[in-house]
Backbone bond lengths (Angstrom), bond angles and torsions (degrees), N, CA, C in turn:
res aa  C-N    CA-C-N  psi(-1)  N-CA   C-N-CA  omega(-1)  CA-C   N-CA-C  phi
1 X - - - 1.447 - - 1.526 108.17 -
2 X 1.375 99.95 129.66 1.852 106.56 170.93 1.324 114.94 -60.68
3 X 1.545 115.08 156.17 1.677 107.74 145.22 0.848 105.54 -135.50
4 X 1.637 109.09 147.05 1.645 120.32 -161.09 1.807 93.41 -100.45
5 X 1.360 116.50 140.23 1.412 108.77 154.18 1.387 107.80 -131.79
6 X 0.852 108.93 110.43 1.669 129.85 -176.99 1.299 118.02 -73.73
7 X 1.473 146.05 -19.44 1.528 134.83 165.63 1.749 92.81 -76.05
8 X 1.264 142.14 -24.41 1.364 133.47 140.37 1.286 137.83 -59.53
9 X 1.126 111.23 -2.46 1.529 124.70 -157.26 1.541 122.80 8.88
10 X 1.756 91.37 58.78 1.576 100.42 178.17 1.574 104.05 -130.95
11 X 1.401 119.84 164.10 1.489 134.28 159.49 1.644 116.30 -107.73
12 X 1.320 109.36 152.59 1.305 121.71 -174.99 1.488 93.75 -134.64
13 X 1.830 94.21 171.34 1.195 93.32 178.16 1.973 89.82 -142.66
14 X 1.229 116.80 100.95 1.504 122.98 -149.51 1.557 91.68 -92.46
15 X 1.341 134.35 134.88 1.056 139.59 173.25 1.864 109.90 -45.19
16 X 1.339 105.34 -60.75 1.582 103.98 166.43 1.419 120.72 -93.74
17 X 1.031 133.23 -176.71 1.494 119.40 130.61 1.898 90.97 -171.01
18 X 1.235 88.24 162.31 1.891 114.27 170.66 1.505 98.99 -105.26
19 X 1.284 106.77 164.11 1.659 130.82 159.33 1.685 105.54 -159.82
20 X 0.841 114.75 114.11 1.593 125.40 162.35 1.327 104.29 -75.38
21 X 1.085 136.08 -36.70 1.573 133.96 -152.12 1.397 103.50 -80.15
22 X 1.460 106.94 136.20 1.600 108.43 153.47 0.948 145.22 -102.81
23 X 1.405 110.39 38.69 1.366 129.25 146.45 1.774 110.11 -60.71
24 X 1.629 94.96 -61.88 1.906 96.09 -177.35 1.065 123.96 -63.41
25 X 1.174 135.11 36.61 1.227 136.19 -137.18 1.803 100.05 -139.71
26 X 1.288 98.50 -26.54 1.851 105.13 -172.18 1.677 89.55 -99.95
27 X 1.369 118.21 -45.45 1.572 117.57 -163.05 1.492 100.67 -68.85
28 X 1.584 117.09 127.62 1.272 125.79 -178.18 1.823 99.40 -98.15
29 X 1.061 122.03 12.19 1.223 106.59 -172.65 1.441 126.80 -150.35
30 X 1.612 102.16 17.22 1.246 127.97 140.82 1.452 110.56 174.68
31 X 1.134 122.60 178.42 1.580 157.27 -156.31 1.305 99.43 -125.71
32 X 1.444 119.88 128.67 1.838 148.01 171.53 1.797 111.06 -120.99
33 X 1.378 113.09 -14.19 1.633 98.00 -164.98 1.617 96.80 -134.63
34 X 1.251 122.37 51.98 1.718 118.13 168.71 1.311 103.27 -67.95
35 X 1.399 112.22 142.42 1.864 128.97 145.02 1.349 108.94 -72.86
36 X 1.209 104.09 -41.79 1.566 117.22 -168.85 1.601 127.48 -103.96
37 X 1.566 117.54 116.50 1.330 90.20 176.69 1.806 106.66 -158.32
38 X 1.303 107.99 126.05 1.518 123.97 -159.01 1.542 110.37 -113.11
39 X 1.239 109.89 137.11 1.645 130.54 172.20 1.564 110.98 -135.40
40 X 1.820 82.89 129.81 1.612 99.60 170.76 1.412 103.66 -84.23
41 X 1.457 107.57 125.63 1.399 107.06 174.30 1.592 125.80 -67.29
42 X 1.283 132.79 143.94 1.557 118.87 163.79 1.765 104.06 -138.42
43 X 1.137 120.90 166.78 1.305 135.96 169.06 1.374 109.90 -24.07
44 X 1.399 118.46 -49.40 1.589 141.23 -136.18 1.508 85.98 -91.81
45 X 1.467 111.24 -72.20 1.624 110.00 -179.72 1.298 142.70 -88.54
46 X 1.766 110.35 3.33 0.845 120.95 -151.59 1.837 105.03 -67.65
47 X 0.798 132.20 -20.81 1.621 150.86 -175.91 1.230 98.57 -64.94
48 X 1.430 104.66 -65.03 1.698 123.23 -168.70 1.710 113.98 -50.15
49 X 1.165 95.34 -50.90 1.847 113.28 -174.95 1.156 90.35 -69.83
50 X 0.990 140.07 -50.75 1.808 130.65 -167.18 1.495 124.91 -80.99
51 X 1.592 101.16 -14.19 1.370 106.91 -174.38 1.569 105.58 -124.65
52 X 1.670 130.58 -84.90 1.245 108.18 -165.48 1.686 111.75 -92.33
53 X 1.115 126.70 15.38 1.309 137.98 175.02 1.201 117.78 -91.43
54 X 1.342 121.29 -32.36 1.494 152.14 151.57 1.310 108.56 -41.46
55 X 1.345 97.45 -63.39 1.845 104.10 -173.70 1.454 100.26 -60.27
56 X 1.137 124.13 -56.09 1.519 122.75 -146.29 2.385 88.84 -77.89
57 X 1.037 98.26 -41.27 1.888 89.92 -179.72 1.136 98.61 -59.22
58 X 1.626 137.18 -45.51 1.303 115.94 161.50 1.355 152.91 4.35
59 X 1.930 103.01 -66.95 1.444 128.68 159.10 1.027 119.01 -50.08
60 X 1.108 111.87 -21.96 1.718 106.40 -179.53 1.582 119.49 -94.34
61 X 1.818 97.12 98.62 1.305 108.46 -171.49 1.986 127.24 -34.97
62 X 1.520 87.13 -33.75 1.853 91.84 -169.63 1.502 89.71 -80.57
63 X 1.114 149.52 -42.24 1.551 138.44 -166.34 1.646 111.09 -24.67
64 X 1.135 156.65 130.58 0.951 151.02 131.93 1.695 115.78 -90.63
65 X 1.180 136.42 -47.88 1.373 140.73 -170.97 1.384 118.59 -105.11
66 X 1.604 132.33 116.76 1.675 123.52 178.31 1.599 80.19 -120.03
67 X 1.217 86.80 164.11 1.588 102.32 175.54 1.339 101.51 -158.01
68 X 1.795 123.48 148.14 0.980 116.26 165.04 1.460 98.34 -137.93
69 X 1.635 110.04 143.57 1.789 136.40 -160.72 1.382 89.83 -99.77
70 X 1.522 114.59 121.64 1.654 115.36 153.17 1.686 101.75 -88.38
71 X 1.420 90.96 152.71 1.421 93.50 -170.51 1.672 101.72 -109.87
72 X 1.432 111.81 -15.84 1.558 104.93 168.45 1.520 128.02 -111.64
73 X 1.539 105.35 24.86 1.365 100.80 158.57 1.936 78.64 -169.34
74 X 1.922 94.74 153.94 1.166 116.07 -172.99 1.933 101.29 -72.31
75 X 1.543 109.80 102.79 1.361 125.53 163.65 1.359 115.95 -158.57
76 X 0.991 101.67 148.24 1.964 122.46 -178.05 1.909 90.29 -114.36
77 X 1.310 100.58 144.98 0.948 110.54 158.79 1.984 128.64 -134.18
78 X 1.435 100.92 73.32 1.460 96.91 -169.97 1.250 125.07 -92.09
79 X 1.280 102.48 151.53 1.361 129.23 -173.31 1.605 113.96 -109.94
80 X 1.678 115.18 100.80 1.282 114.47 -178.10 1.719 105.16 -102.36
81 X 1.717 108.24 146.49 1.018 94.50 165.40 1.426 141.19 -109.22
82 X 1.229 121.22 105.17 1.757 120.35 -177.82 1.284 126.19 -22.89
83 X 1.284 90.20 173.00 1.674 100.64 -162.54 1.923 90.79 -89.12
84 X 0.984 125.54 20.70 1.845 118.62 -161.44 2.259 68.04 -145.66
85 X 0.629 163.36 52.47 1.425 164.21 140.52 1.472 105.46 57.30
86 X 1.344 111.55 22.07 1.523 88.35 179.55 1.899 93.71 -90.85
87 X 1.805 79.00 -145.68 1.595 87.48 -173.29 1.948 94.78 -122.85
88 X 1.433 121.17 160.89 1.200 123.95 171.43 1.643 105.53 -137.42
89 X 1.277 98.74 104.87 1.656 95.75 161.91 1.554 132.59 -78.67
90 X 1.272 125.51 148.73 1.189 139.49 -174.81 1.689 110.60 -147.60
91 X 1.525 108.68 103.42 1.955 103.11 171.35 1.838 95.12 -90.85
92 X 1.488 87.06 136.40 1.364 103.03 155.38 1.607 98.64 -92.35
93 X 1.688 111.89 158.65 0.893 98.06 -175.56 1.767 95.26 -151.69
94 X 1.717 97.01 -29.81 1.837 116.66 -167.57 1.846 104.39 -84.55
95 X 1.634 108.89 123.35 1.320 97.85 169.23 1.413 133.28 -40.14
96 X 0.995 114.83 -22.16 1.531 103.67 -167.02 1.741 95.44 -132.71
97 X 1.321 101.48 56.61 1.848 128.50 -174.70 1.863 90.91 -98.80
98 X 0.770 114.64 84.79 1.475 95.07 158.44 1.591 139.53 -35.86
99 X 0.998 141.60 87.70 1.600 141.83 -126.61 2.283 87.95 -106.21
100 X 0.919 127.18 126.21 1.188 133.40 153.37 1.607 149.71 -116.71
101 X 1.270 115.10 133.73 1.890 114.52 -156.68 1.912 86.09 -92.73
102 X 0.958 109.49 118.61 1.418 117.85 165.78 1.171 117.26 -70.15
103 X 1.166 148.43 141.28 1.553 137.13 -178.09 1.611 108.85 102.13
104 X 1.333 122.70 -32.86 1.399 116.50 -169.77 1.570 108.09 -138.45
105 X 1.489 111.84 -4.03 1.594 116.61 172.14 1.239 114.09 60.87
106 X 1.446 104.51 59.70 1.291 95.29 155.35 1.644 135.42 -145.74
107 X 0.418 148.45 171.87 1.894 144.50 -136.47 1.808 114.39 -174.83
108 X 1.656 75.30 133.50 1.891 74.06 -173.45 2.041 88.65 -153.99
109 X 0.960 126.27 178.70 1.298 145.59 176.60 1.577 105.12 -79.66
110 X 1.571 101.82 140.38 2.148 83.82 169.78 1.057 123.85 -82.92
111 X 1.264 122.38 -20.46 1.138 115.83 171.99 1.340 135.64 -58.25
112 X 1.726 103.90 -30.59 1.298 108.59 169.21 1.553 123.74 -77.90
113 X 1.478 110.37 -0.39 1.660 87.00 159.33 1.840 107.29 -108.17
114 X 0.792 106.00 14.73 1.398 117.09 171.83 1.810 119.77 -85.47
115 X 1.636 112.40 -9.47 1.041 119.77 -139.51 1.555 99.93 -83.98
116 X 1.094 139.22 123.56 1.516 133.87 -172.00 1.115 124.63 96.81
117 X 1.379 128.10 18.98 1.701 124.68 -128.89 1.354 100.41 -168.46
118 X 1.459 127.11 -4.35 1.651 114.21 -169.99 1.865 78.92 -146.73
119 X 1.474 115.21 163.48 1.116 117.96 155.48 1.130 125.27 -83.31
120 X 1.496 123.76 169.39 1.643 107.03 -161.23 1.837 86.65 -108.76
C-alpha cells in the first residue's frame, strides 16, 4: 500500500505503515493519515529513507512514529515526534531493549522482531 503525502506532492510505498483514521479506510489505493511508518533499511536506500523521504513523511501532520530497521545488525532507529513538532531520536540497539511505536502503544522486546533474521 502507497502513502500519499501531499504538501510534498509525493507517494511512497513504506515497508509498514499504520492509519487509525477513517478517512483511509474507504481509499483502496493509498493511505494520507499514518501514525506509523517503518523502513527496512538496505544499501540501495539507505540514504534515501533517512534523508529526503524523511523530510517529505515529515509533512504529514498525523505521523507520530518513523523508524528505520537495519538489516545487518540488530537496531531500530526511531524517530518520535514531540509535542513542540520537532523530531526525537532514540536507537534501540540491546536485545532485551524494549522497542516502542508511539501513537498506537505498542511494545515488544528487540530481539523479538529480530528473531530469525540476524545470525547468532
Amino acid at each position: 500500500m502507497k502513502v500519499r503525502v501531499e504538501k510534498a506532492d509525493a507517494y511512497f510505498y513504506p515497508d509498514v505503515m499504520v492509519t487509525c483514521n477513517p478517512k483511509d479506510q474507504a481509499n483502496t489505493l493509498y493511505k494520507q493519515h499514518p501514525v506509523f511508518i517503518a523502513e527496512v533499511l538496505s544499501p540501495s536506500t539507505e540514504a534515501f529513507d533517512r534523508g529526503n523521504k524523511f523530510n517529505a513523511y515529515r509533512q504529514l501532520d498525523c505521523l507520530k512514529t518513523y523508524w528505520l530497521i537495519d538489516t545487518q545488525a540488530m537496531r531500530i532507529d526511531s524517530f518520535t515526534r514531540t509535542q513542540n513538532d520537532d523530531w526525537l531520536l532514540h536507537s534501540y540497539t540491546k536485545a532485551d531493549e524494549i522497542v516502542e511505536i508511539k501513537g498506537i502503544e505498542v511494545q515488544c522486546l528487540l530481539k523479538e522482531l529480530y528473531e530469525g533474521t540476524l545470525p547468532n
